[in-house]
N, C-alpha and C positions, 0 to 999 in steps of 0.2 A: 510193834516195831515202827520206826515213824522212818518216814519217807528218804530224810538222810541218811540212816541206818542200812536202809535197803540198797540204796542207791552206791555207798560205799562198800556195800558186801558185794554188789553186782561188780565193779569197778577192781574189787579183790580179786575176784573170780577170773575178770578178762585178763587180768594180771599173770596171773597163774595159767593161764592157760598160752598166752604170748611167749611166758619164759621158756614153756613145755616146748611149742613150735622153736623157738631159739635153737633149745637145746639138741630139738631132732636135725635139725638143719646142719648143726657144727656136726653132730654124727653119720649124715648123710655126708655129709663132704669127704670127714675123715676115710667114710667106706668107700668112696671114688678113687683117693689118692691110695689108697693101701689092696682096690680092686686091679686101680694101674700100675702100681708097684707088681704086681702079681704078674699081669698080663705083658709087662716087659719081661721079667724071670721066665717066664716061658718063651716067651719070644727069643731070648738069648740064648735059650738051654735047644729050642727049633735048629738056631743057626750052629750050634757045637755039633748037632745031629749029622747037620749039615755036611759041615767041615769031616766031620768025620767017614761020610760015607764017602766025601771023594777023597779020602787016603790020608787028610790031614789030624794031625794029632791036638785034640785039644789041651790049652795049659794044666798040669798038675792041681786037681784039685778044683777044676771050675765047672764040671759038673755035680759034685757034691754040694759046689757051695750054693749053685744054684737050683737043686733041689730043694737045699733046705732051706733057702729063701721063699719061693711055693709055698712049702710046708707050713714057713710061720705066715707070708700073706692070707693061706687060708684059716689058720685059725686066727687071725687079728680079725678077719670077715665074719666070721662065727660069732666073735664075739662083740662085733662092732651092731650085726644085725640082733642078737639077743638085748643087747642094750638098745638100742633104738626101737623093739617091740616093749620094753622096758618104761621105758621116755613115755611112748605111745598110752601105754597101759594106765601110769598113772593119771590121765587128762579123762581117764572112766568111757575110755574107747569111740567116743564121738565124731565123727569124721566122715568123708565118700571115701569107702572101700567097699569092692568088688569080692567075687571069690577070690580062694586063697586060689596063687600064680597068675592071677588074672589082672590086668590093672582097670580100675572103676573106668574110667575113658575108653576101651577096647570097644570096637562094633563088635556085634552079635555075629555070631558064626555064619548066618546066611550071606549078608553085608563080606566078610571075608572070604567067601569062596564065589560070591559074584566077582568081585575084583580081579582074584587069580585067573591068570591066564592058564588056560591049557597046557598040561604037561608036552613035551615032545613027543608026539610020535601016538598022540588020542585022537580022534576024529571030534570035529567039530560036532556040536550038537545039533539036533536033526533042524531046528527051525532058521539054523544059518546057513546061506548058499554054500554049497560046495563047487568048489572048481571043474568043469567039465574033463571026464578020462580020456587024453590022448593018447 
């Protein structure tokens, strides 16, 4: 195989693997608009809750509807993330990924519980001054 052959297979390749990123990128978006489409329908269907425990009566019909808008945001989400592990798959899985729910950038768990602050109502840890008992 001579040297332009090579060079044009490699050039193939980045190609293909550019379109791949493309493609996940327009599917990552779609799954942000169709997570916040979702996250408004509950939001609206919160404030009909709302309305309804101080005595008012929601319009005919607008918590069904917006049930089943939920319903179909999540399964467009289902199927927007099946496709996009899809996308993903064909590129022969090459990437930074972490454990699965984990995202590859997350600190280590020590790193995360040095950070957090003490719950309400724990005593400091022995090697930090504690306030004198008046």
């Amino acid at each position: 195989m001579s040297l332009i052959d090579r060079v044009a297979a490699e050039l193939d390749k980045l190609g293909r693997k550019a379109n791949q990123a493309l493609d996940e990128g327009k599917l990552r978006m779609e799954l942000l608009r169709v997570r916040r489409r979702k996250d408004n329908a509950a939001r609206d269907l919160g404030y009909v809750t709302y309305r309804q425990a101080k005595g008012e009566g929601p319009p005919p019909g607008e918590i069904e509807t917006l049930t089943r808008k939920i319903g179909e945001a999540e399964a467009e989400v289902a199927r927007l993330q099946a496709e996009i592990e899809r996308v993903r798959g064909a590129g022969g899985g090459r990437g930074v990924q972490g454990p699965p729910g984990k995202p590859a950038n997350a600190p280590p768990p020590a790193a995360q519980a040095e950070e957090a602050p003490p719950a309400t109502g724990e005593s400091p840890p022995a090697d930090e001054p504690q306030a004198p008992a008046t």
